[in-house]
C-alpha positions in Angstrom: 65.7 111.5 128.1 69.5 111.7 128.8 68.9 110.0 131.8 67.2 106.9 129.9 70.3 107.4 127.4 73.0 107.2 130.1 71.5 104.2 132.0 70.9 102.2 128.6 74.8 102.7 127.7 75.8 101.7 130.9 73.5 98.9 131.3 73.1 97.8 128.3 76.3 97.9 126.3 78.4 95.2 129.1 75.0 93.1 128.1 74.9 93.7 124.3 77.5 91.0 123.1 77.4 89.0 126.2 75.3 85.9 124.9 77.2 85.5 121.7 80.5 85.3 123.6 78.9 83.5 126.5 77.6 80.9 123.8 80.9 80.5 122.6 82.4 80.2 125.6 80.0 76.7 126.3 80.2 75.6 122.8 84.1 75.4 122.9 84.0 73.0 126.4 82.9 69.9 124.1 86.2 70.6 121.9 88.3 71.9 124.4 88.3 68.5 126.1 87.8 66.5 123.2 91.6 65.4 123.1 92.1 65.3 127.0 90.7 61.0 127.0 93.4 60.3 124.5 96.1 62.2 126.8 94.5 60.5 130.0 94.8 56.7 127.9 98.3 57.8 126.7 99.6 58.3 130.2 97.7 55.7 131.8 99.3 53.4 129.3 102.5 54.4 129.9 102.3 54.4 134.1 101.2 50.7 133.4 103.4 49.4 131.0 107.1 50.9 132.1 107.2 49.4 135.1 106.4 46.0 133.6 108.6 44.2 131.3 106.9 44.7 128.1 108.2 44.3 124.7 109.2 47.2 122.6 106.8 46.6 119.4 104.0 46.5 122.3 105.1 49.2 123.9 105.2 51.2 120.9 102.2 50.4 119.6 99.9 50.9 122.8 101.7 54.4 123.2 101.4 55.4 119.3 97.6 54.6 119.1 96.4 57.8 121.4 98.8 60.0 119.4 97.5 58.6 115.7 93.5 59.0 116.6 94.9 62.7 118.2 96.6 63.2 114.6 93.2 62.3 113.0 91.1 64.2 114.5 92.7 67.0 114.7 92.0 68.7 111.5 88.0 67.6 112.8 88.7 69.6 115.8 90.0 72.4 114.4 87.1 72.9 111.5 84.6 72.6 114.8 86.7 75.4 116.2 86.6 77.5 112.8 82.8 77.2 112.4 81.9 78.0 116.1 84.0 81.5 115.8 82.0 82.1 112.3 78.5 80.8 114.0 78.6 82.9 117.0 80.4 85.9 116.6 80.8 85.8 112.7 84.5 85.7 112.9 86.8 83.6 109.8 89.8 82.0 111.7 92.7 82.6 109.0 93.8 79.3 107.3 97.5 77.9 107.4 99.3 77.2 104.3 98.3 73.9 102.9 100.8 71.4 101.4 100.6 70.7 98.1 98.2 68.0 96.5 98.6 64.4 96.3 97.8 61.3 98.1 101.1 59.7 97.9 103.3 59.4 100.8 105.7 62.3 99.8 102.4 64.7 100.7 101.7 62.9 103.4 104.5 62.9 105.3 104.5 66.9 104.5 101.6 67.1 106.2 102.7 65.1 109.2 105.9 66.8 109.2 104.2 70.2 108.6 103.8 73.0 111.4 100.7 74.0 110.8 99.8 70.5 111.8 101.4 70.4 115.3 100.1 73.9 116.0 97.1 72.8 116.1 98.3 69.4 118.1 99.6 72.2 120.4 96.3 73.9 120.9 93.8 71.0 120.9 96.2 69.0 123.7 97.5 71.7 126.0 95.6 74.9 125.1 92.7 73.7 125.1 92.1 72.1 127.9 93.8 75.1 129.7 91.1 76.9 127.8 88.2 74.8 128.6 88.9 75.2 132.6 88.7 78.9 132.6 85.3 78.1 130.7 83.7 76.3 133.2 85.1 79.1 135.8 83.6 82.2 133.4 80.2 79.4 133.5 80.2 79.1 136.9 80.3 82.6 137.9 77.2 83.0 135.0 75.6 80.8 136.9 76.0 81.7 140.6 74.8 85.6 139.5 72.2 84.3 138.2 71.0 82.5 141.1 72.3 84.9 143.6 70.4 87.5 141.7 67.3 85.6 141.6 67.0 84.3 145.4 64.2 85.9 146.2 62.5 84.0 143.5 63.7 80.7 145.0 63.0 81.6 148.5 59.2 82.3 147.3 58.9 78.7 146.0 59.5 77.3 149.3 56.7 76.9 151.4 55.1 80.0 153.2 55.7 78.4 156.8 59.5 78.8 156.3 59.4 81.9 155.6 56.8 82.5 158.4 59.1 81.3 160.9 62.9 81.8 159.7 62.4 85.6 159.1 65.6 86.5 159.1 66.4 85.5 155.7 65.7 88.7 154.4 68.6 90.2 155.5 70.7 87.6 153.8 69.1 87.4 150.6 69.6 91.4 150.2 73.5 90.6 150.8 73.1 87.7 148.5 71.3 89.6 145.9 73.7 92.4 145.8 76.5 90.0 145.7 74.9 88.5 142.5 73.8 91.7 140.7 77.7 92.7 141.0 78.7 89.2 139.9 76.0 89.8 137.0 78.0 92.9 136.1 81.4 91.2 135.9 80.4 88.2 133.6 80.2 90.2 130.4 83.7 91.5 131.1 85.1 88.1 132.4 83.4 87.1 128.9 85.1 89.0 126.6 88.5 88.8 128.1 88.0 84.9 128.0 86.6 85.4 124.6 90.3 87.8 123.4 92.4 84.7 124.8 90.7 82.5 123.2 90.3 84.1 119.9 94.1 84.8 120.4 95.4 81.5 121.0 93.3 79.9 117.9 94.7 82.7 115.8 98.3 81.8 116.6 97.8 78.0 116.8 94.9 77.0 114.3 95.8 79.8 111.9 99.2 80.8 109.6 102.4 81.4 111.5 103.8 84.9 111.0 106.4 83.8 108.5 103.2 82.6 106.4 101.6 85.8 106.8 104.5 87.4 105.6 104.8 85.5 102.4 101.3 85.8 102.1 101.9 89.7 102.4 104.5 89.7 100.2 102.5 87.6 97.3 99.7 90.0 97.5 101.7 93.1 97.4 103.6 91.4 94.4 100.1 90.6 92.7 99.0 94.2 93.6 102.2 95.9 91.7 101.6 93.5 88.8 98.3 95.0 88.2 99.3 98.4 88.8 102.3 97.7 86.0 99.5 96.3 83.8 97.4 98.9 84.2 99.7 101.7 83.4 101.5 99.5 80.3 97.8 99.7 79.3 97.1 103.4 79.8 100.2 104.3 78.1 99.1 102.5 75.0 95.8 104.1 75.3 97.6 107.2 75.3 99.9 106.4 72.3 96.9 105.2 70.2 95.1 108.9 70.9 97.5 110.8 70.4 98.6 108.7 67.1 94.8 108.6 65.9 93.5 112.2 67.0 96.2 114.9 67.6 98.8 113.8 65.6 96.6 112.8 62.6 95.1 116.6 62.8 98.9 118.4 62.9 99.4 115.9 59.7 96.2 117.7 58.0 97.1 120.9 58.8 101.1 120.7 57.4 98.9 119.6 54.1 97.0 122.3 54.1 99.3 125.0 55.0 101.5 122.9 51.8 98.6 123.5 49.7 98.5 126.7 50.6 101.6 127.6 49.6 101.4 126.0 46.6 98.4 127.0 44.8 97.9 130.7 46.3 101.0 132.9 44.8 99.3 136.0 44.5 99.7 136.3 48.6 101.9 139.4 50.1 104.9 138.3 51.2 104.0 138.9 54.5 101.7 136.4 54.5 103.4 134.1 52.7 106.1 134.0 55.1 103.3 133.7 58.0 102.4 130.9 56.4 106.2 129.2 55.7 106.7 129.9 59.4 103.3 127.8 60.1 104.1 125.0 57.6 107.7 124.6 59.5 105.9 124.5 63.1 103.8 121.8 62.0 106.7 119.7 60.5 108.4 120.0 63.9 105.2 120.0 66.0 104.6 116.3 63.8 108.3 115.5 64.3 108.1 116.1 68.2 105.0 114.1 68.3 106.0 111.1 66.9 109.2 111.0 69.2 106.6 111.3 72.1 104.4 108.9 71.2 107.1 106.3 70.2 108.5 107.1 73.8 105.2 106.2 75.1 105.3 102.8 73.5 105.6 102.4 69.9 102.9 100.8 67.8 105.4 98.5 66.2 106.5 96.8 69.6 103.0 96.0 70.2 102.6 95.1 66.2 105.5 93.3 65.8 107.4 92.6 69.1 110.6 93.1 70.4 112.5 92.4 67.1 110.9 95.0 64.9 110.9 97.5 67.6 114.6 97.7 68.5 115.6 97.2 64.4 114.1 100.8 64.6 115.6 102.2 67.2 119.0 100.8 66.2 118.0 102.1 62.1 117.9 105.6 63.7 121.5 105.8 65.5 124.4 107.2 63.7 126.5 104.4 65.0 126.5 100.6 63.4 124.7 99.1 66.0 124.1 95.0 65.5 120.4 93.6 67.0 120.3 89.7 67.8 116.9 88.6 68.9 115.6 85.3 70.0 112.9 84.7 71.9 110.8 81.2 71.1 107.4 83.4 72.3 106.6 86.7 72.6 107.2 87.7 76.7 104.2 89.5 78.5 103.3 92.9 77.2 104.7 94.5 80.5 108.3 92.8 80.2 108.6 93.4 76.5 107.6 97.3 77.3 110.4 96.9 80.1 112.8 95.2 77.2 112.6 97.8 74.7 112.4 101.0 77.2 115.9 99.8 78.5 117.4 98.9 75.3 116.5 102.2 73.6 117.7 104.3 76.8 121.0 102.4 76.9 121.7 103.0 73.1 120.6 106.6 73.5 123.6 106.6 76.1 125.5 105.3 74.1 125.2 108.2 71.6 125.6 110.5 74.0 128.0 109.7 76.5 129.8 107.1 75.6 131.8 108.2 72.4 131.9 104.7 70.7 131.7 103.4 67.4 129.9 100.4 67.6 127.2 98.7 69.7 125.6 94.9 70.1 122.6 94.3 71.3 121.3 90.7 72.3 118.1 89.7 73.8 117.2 86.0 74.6 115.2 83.6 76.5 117.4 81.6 79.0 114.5 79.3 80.9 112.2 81.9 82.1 114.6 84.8 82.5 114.7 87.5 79.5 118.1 88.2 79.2 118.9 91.5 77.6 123.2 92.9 76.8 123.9 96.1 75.9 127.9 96.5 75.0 129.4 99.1 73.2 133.4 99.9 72.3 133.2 103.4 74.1 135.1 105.2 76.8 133.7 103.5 79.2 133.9 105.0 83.3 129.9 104.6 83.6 128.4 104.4 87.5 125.7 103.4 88.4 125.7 104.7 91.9 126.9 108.0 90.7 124.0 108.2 88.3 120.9 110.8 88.8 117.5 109.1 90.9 115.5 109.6 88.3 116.8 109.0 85.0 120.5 107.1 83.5 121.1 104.4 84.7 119.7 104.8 87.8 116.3 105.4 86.0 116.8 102.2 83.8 117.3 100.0 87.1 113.9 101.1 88.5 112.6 100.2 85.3 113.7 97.1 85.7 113.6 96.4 89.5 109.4 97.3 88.8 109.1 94.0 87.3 111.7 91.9 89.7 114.3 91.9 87.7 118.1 92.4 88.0 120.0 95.0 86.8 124.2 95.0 86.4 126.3 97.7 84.4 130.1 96.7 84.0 132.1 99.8 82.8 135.4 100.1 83.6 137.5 103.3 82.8 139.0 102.6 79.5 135.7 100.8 78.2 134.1 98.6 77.4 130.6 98.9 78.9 128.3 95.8 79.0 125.0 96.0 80.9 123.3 93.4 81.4 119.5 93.1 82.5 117.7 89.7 83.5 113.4 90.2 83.5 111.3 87.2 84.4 109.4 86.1 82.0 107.6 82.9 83.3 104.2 81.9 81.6 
């Protein structure tokens, strides 16, 4: 049984894929020389018209004829090329950019002018016929196996008095035989090496160039952080909403009971009473705690109200004046306006802290499609950014905003004032 085993893998696996790729191999000779008449009629043209005193519009126009029909069936020849791959091995050539729509002559001449265009030019005129003569060589040795391999066959349909008389052709068709079954064993790996070039070349020449792929990398990977942003915007909402509807909603029933208590049962011992004082107070605090949570999470009245509302709170809450000027002509994505107000309320909480200043401004606005947000106050000043922890300052606040492509500035000089300013897209 391991012997049957061993002798199928090596037999059988150099066979396995061999008439798939062999079939492509013969399918691709038909568009691999497709282009070469037009090239053989360009430079017979030529040979016969430079010598001879021909006029230039003639000239031009004999010589530009081959290269049009080569420019118009080249995008024929290349979707031939893309379904032959998919057919017969099941393989999706990658697509080029495309220019953009239109049937004007600005998009045409784009697409004349393009590079995806003359990539394909490239391959269809001087890869491919480079391509289609190692075809017929990977054919021919298919087909000289497979006649070697089989002479005995073809010496038994010849008539019995040659091989009654000319017997030594025995001896040669053994050397011929073997010479074919080794020539048998090499086609499948003369098969797929053709078949790696090939597949190669038409990846490089019919498919994106590597500065497409990188945009096309870098679009994706944009897209992909996008939804991860939007996801977790969402989850944290989800959060705020549970906690606001289920745990804080339960510490709020228990600080009225634990009131009521209070209230209404005087005949406790005062040891109990205070128990229940010092439970009372937790729960206030426990409430207080919560809500500072939840609106750290994201606070229902940005997602109520917007941007406006949501920083007339935070600024409400400062013990410094602190003047909020807001206009936006539409409400910016719910990802961006998290990003806005996050910044915003760090910034002023910096402010408090750090800055020892009396005052602060605050503008957000819509400049195009940029969300421009300033933060300035009248304090000390000597903020850096550089200088700043990874995770949190300002350092924090321009991850924040780098998550979303945006740009983040701080301008602090020693004796104050500090401005910092933060541009977020906010395209529809």
């Amino acid at each position: 049984m391991q012997l049957t085993t061993w002798l199928q893998l090596v037999l059988g696996r150099p066979f396995r894929r061999a008439g798939h790729r062999t079939a492509l191999v013969a399918a691709g000779l038909p568009l691999h020389f497709a282009v070469v008449p037009l090239w053989l009629w360009l430079l017979g043209t030529m040979a016969a018209l430079v010598p001879a005193v021909t006029p230039l519009p003639v000239l031009l126009t004999l010589v530009a004829l081959p290269v049009l029909l080569t420019l118009v069936v080249t995008p024929l020849l290349t979707v031939g090329q893309r379904r032959r791959y998919r057919a017969l091995v099941g393989k999706d050539l990658p697509r080029p950019a495309v220019p953009g729509p239109g049937r004007n002559w600005k998009s045409a001449v784009r697409r004349l002018t393009g590079r995806a265009l003359w990539r394909q030019v490239c391959y269809h005129a001087v890869a491919g016929p480079l391509l289609a003569v190692l075809d017929l060589a990977v054919l021919a040795v298919w087909a000289v196996a497979l006649v070697a391999a089989s002479i005995y066959v073809w010496i038994w349909a010849l008539p019995p008095q040659w091989r009654v008389t000319d017997l030594g052709y025995t001896t040669q068709a053994a050397y011929i035989t073997a010479g074919g079954l080794a020539l048998l064993f090499l086609g499948p790996r003369l098969t797929g090496a053709l078949v790696r070039l090939e597949t190669r070349a038409a990846e490089v020449l019919l498919g994106p160039s590597r500065t497409e792929k990188l945009a096309r990398r870098v679009a994706d990977l944009a897209e992909s952080r996008a939804g991860v942003l939007d996801a977790a915007d969402a989850e944290r909402r989800r959060i705020e909403r549970d906690l606001h509807d289920g745990a804080q909603q339960r510490l709020v029933s228990l600080a009225v009971n634990l009131g009521l208590a209070r209230a209404t049962l005087g005949d406790l011992p005062a040891d109990a009473r205070k128990v229940i004082d010092e439970a009372h107070r937790e729960a206030k605090e426990a409430i207080a705690e919560l809500n500072n949570l939840v609106r750290g999470l994201h606070p229902a009245v940005l997602e109520d109200r917007g941007l406006d509302a949501a920083l007339s709170g935070v600024a409400a809450r400062l013990p410094i004046p602190v003047r909020v000027a807001v206009d936006l002509p539409q409400r910016p994505s719910p990802t961006v306006e998290a990003v806005a107000y996050f910044v915003v309320s760090e910034a002023l909480t910096n402010v408090v802290k750090h800055a020892q200043a009396t005052r602060a401004d605050v503008t957000v606005e819509q400049i195009g499609e940029t969300l421009l947000v300033v933060v300035a106050d009248d304090g000390a000043g000597g903020a850096d950014l550089a200088a700043a922890g990874g995770g949190t300052g300002l350092a924090g606040l321009a991850k924040r905003v780098a998550s979303v492509d945006g740009t983040f500035s701080c301008r602090s000089p020693a004796e104050g004032p500090t401005v910092i300013t933060v541009e977020l897209p906010c395209a529809p």
